[in-house]
C-alpha positions as CSV (number, residue, x, y, z in Angstrom):
1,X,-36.9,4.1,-13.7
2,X,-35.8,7.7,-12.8
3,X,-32.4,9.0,-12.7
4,X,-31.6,8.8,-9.2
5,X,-33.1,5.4,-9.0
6,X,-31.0,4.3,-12.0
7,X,-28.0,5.9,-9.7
8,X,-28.6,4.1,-6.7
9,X,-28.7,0.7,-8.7
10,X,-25.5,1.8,-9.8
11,X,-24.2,2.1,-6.0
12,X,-25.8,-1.2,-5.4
13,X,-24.3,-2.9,-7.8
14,X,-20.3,-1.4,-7.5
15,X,-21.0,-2.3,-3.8
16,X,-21.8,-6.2,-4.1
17,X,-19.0,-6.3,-6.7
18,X,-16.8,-5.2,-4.1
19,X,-17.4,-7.2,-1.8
20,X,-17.6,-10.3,-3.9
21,X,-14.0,-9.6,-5.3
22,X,-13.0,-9.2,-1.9
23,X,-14.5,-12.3,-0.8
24,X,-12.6,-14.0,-3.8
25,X,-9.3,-12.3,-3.0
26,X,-9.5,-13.5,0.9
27,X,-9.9,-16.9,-0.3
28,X,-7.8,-17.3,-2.9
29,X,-4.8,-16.0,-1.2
30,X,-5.6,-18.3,1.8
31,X,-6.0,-21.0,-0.3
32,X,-2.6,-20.3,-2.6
33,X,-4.8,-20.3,-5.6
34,X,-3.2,-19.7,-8.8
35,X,-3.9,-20.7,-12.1
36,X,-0.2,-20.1,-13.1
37,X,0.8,-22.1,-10.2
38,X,-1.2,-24.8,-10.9
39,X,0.5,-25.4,-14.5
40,X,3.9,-25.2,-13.0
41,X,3.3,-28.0,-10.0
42,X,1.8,-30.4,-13.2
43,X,5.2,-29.7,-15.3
44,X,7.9,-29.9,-12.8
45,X,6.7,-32.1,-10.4
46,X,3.3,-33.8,-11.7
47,X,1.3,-32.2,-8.4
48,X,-2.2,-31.9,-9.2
49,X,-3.2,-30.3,-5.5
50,X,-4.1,-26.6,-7.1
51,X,-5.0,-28.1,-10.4
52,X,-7.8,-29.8,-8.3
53,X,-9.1,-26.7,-7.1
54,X,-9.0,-25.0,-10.4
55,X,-10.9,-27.6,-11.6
56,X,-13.8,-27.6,-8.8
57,X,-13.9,-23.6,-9.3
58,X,-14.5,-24.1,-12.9
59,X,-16.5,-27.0,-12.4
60,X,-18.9,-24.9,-10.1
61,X,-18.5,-21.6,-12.0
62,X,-20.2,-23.8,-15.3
63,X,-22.6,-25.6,-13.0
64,X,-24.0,-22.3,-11.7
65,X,-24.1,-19.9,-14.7
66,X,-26.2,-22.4,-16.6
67,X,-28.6,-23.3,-14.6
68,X,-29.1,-19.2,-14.4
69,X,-29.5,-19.9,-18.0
70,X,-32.1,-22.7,-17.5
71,X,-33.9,-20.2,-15.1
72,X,-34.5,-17.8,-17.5
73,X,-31.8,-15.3,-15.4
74,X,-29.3,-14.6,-17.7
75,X,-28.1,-15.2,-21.3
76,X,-24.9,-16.3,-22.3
77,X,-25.6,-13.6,-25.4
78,X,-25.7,-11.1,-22.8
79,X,-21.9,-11.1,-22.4
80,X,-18.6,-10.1,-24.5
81,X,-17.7,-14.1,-24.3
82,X,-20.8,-15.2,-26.9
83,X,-21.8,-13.5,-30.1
84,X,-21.4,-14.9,-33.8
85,X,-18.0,-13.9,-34.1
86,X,-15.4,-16.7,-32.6
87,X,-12.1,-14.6,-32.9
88,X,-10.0,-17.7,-32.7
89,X,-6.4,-15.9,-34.0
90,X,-6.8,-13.5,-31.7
91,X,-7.4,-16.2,-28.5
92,X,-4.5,-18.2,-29.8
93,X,-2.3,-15.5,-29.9
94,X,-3.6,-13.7,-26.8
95,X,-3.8,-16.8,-25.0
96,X,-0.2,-17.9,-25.5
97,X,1.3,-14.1,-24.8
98,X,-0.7,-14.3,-21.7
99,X,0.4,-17.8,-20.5
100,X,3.9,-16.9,-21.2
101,X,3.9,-13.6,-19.8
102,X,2.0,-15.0,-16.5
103,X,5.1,-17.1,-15.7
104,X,8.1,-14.4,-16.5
105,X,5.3,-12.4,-13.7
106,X,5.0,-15.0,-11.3
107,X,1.5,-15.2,-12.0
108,X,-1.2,-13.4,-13.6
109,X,-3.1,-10.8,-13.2
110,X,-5.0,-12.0,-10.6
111,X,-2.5,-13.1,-8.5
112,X,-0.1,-9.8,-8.9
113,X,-3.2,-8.1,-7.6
114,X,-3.4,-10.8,-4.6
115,X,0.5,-10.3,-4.2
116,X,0.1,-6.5,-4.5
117,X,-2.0,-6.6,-1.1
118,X,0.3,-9.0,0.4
119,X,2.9,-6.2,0.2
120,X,4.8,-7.6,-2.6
121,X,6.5,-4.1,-4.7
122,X,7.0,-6.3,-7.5
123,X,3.6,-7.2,-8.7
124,X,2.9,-2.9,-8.0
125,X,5.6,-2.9,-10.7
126,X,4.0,-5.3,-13.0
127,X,0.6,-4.3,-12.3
128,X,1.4,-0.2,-13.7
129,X,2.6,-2.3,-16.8
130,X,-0.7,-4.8,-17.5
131,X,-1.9,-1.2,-17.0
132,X,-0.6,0.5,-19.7
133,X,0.0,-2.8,-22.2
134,X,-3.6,-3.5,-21.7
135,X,-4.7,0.1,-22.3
136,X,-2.9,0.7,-25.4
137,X,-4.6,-2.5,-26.3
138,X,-8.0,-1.5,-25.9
139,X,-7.6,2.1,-27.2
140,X,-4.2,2.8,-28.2
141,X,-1.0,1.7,-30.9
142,X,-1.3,-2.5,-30.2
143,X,-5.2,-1.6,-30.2
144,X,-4.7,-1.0,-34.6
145,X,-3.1,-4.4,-34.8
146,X,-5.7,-6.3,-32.7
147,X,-9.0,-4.5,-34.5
148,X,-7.2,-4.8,-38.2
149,X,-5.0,-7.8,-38.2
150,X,-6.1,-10.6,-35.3
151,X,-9.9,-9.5,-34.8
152,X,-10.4,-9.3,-38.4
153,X,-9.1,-13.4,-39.1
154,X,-12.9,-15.0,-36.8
155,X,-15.4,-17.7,-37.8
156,X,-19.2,-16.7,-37.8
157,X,-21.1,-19.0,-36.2
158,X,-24.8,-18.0,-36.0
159,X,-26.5,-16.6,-34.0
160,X,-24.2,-17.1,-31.3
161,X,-21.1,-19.2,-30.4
162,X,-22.1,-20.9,-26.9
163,X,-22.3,-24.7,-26.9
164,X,-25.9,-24.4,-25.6
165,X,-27.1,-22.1,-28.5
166,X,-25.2,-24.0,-30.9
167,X,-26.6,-27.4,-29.5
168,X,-30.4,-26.4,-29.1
169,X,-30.4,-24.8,-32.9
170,X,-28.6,-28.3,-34.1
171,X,-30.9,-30.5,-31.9
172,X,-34.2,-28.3,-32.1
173,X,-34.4,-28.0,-28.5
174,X,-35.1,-24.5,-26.1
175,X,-31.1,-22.8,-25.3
176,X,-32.3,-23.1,-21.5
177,X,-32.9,-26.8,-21.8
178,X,-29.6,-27.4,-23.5
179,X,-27.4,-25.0,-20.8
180,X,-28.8,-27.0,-18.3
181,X,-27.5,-30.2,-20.2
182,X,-24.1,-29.5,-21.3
183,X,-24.1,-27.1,-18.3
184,X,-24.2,-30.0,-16.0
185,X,-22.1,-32.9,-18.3
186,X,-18.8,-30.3,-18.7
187,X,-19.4,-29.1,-14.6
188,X,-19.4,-32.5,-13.9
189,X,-16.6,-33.5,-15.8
190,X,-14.7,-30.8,-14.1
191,X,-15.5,-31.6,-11.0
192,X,-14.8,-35.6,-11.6
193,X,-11.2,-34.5,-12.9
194,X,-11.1,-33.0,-9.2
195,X,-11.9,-36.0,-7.9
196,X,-9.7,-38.9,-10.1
197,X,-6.6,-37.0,-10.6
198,X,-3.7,-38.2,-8.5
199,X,-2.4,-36.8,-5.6
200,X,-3.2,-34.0,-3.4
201,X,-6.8,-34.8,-2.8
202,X,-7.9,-32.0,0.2
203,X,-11.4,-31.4,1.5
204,X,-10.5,-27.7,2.2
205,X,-9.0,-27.7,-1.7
206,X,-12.4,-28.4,-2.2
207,X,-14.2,-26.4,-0.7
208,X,-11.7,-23.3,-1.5
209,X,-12.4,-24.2,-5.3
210,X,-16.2,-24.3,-4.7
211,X,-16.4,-20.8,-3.0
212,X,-14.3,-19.2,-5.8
213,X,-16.2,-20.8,-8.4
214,X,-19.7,-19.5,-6.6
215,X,-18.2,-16.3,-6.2
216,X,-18.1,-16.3,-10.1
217,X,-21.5,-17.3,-10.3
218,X,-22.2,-14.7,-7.9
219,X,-20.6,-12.2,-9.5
220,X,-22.8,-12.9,-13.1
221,X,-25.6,-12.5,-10.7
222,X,-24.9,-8.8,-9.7
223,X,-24.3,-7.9,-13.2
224,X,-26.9,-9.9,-15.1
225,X,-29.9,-9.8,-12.8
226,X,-29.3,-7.3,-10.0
227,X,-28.0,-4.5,-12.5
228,X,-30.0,-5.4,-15.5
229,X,-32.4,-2.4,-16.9
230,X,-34.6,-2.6,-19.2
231,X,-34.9,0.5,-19.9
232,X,-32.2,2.9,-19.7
233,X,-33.3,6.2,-18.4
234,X,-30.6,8.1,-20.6
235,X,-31.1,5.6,-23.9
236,X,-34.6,4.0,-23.3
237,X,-32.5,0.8,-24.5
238,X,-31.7,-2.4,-21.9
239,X,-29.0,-2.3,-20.3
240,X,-26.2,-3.6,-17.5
241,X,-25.2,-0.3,-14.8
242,X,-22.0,-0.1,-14.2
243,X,-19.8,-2.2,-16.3
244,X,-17.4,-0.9,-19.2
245,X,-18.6,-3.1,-21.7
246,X,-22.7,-1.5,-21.2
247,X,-22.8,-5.8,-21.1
248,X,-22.8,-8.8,-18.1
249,X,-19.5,-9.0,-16.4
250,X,-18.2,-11.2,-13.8
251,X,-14.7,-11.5,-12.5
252,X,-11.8,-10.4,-15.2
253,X,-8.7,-8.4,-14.0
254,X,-7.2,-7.3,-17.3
255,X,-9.4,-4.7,-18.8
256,X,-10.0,-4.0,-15.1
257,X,-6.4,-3.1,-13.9
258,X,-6.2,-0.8,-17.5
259,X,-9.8,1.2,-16.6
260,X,-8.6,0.9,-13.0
261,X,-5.4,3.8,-14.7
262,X,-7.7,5.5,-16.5
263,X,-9.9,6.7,-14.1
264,X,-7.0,7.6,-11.4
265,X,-5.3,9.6,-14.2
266,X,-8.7,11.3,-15.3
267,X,-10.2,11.7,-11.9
268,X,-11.3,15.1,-12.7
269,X,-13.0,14.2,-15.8
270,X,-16.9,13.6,-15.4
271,X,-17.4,11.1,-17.8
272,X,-15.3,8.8,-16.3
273,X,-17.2,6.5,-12.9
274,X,-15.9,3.3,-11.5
275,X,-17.5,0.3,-12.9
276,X,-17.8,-3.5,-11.8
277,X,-14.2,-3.8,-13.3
278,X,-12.4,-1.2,-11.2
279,X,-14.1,-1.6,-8.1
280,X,-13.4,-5.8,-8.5
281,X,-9.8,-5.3,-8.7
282,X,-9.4,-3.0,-5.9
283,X,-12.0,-5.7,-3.7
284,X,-9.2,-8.6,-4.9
285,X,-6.3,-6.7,-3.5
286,X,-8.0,-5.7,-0.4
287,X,-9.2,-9.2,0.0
288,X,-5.5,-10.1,0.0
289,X,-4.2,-7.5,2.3
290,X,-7.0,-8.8,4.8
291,X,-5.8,-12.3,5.0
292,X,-2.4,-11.2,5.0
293,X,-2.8,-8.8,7.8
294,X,-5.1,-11.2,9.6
295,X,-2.9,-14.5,9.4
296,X,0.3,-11.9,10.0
297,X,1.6,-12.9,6.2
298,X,2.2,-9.6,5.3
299,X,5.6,-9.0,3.9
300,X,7.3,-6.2,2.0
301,X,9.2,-8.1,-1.2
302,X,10.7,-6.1,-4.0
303,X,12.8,-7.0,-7.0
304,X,16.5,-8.6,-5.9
305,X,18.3,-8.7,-9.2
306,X,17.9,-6.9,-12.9
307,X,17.1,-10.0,-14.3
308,X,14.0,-10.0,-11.9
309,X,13.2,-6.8,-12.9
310,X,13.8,-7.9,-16.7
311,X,11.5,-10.3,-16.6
312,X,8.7,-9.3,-14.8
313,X,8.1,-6.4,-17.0
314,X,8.4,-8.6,-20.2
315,X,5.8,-10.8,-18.7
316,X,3.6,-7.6,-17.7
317,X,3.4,-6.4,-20.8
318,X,2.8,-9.8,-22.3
319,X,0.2,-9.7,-20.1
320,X,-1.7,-6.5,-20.6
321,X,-1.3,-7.3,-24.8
322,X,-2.0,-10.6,-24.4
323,X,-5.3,-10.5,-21.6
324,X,-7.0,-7.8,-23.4
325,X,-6.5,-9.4,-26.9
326,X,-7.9,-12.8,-25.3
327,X,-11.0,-11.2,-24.3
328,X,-9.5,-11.9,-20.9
329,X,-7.2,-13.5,-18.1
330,X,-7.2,-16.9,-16.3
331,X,-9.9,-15.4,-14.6
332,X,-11.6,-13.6,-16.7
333,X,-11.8,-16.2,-19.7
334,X,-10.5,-19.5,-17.5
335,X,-13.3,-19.1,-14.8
336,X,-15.9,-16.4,-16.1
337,X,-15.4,-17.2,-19.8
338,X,-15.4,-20.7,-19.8
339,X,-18.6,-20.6,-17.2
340,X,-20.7,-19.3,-20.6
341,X,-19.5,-22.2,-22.8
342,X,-18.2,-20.4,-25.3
343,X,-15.6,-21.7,-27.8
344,X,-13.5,-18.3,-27.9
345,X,-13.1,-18.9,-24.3
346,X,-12.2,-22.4,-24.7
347,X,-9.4,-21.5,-27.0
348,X,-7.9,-18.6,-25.2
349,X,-7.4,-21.0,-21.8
350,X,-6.1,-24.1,-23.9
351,X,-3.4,-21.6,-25.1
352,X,-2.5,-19.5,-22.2
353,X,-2.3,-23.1,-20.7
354,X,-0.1,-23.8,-23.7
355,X,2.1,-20.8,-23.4
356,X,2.4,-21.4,-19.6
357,X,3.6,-24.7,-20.0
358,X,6.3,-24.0,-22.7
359,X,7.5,-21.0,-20.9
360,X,8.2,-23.1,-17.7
361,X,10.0,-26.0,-19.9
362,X,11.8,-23.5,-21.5
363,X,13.2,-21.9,-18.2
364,X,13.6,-25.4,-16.8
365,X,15.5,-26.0,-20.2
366,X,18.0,-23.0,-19.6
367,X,18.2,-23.3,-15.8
368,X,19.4,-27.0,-16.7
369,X,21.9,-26.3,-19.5
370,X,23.2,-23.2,-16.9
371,X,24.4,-25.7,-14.3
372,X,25.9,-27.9,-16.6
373,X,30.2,-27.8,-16.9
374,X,31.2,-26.0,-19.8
375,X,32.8,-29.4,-21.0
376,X,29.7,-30.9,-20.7
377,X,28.5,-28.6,-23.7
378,X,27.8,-28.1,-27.1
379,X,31.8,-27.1,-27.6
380,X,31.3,-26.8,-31.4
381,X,28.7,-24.2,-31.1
382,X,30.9,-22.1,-28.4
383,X,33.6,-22.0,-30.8
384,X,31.4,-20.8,-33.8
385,X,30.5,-17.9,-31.5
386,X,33.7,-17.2,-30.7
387,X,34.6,-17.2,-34.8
């Protein structure tokens, strides 16, 4: 492959990102889709209707990357979510910064960005901060304690951590055989949960969830088949154009928002080129502000009190620290992660669901004992405070 061929690749594949992001941004802010919102309908008031939809997403999202597996398209190996290391201290701390950062930020990444280009200031604000949390994470002062202190605590699993590699070297099957097993029993399974959990049953829930989760198998398509080399013009080695990782991507916003900085604030510098990351989360926002223009939901919204304002950027840069140590958001590791099987991914959701779920008791918690009369109180402990 020449240069310029290798180039126009490159073009190819930063457009078809965009436009897949965009697709998925359209959607999910029609469809109120919101991993973070999700959580909080379960805890306060038990409604599974956008759990549903998170579930057929992931559901489809597993179904589809593994029978690309089965088809010889792709390889779970091929991305940052497999590989012999499972970095389970970093996940569980990542995972739970993130959930509890995504509720002080009404919402994660993700949906800040779909906010953003609704016209909401506050999730501009919050963004700027996943910005530079996530970038010192991947580069800078937090990025010394990640490498040296949580990366460093991982079980090695050989030769790579996916339940389908793991599964065909225990059973002695092919991996393609066994992704297109487990692939289909955990899809399934998703999908069932869709279908038994109480409440809030929707045919357009449904069919929301199944476009976002074929967007994400869409997305693994661009990256993994349409911008696979095999031989690197520059390098003579394989590789994936366009992505920040030189690996597979699909749809993750942390990372993304971060490069998103760097190349605005290094414009001038010619090393630096958009890649599947920065062009997906501008195609998210714009996704947003076109439904929002479209349905006339557009709105201006900024921050009311200090607390707001508090709070929102304590959640952003639990979210920037938190995403990038994760090896991802509820996107990136609760959609595109957990499409790959791998068992890093599978801890990093279970605690960003955790830390979700305990931030939202905890304000319900304070919220509660704030309404309460004073008499109504712990008076002992008010007059140790006072002593």
């Amino acid at each position: 492959m020449s240069d310029a061929e290798f180039q126009r690749l490159g073009h190819e594949v930063l457009a078809v990102s965009f436009l897949i992001a965009l697709a998925f941004g359209f959607v999910a802010q029609r469809a109120r889709f919101c991993t973070m919102g999700a959580i909080t309908d379960l805890v306060i008031t038990g409604d599974w209707t956008r759990m549903r939809m998170w579930f057929v997403a992931a559901g489809t999202a597993v179904i589809g990357f593994n029978l690309m597996v089965f088809l010889g398209w792709v390889r779970a190996e091929s991305s940052i979510y497999s590989g012999p290391r499972v970095i389970w201290l970093s996940a569980i701390v990542g995972g739970l910064l993130f959930g509890a950062g995504m509720v002080l930020a009404s919402g994660c990444t993700s949906k800040n960005l779909l906010r953003a280009g609704a016209g909401n200031l506050k999730s501009v604000v919050v963004l700027m901060v996943v910005a530079l949390a996530g970038f010192a994470t991947l580069k800078g002062i937090t990025a010394v304690v990640r490498v040296n202190v949580l990366d460093a605590v991982a079980a090695n699993v050989a030769p790579n951590q996916d339940l389908p590699t793991l599964a065909a070297q225990a059973i002695g099957i092919g991996v393609p055989v066994a992704a297109a097993g487990l692939g289909a029993i955990v899809g399934v399974a998703l999908l069932a949960g869709a279908l038994v959990a109480r409440g809030g049953r929707s045919l357009e829930n449904a069919a929301s969830g199944f476009a976002l989760g074929a967007l994400v198998v869409a997305a693994w398509w661009t990256s993994g088949v349409l911008g696979f080399v095999p031989e690197s013009p520059a390098t003579l080695e394989p590789t994936f154009v366009a992505t920040n990782t030189h690996r597979m991507e699909a749809l993750s916003f942390v990372s993304a928002v971060s490069y998103s900085a760097d190349y605005l604030l290094f414009f001038s510098d010619a090393s630096k080129a958009l890649t599947v990351g920065i062009v997906s989360a501008v195609g998210l926002a714009v996704g947003a502000w076109l439904f929002a223009t479209i349905s006339g939901t557009f709105r201006w919204e900024g921050f009311r009190t200090v607390t707001d304002l508090r709070n929102h950027l304590f959640g952003g840069v639990m979210m920037g620290v938190g995403g990038v140590t994760a090896l991802g958001c509820t996107i990136g590791q609760g959609l595109s992660g957990i499409s790959t099987l791998s068992l890093t991914s599978f801890i990093a959701l279970a605690s960003m669901v955790a830390g979700a779920a305990a931030t939202v008791k905890t304000q319900m918690w304070s919220m509660e004992r704030e309404d309460k009369p004073v008499a109504a109180r712990d008076v002992p402990s008010l007059h140790r405070v006072e002593d």
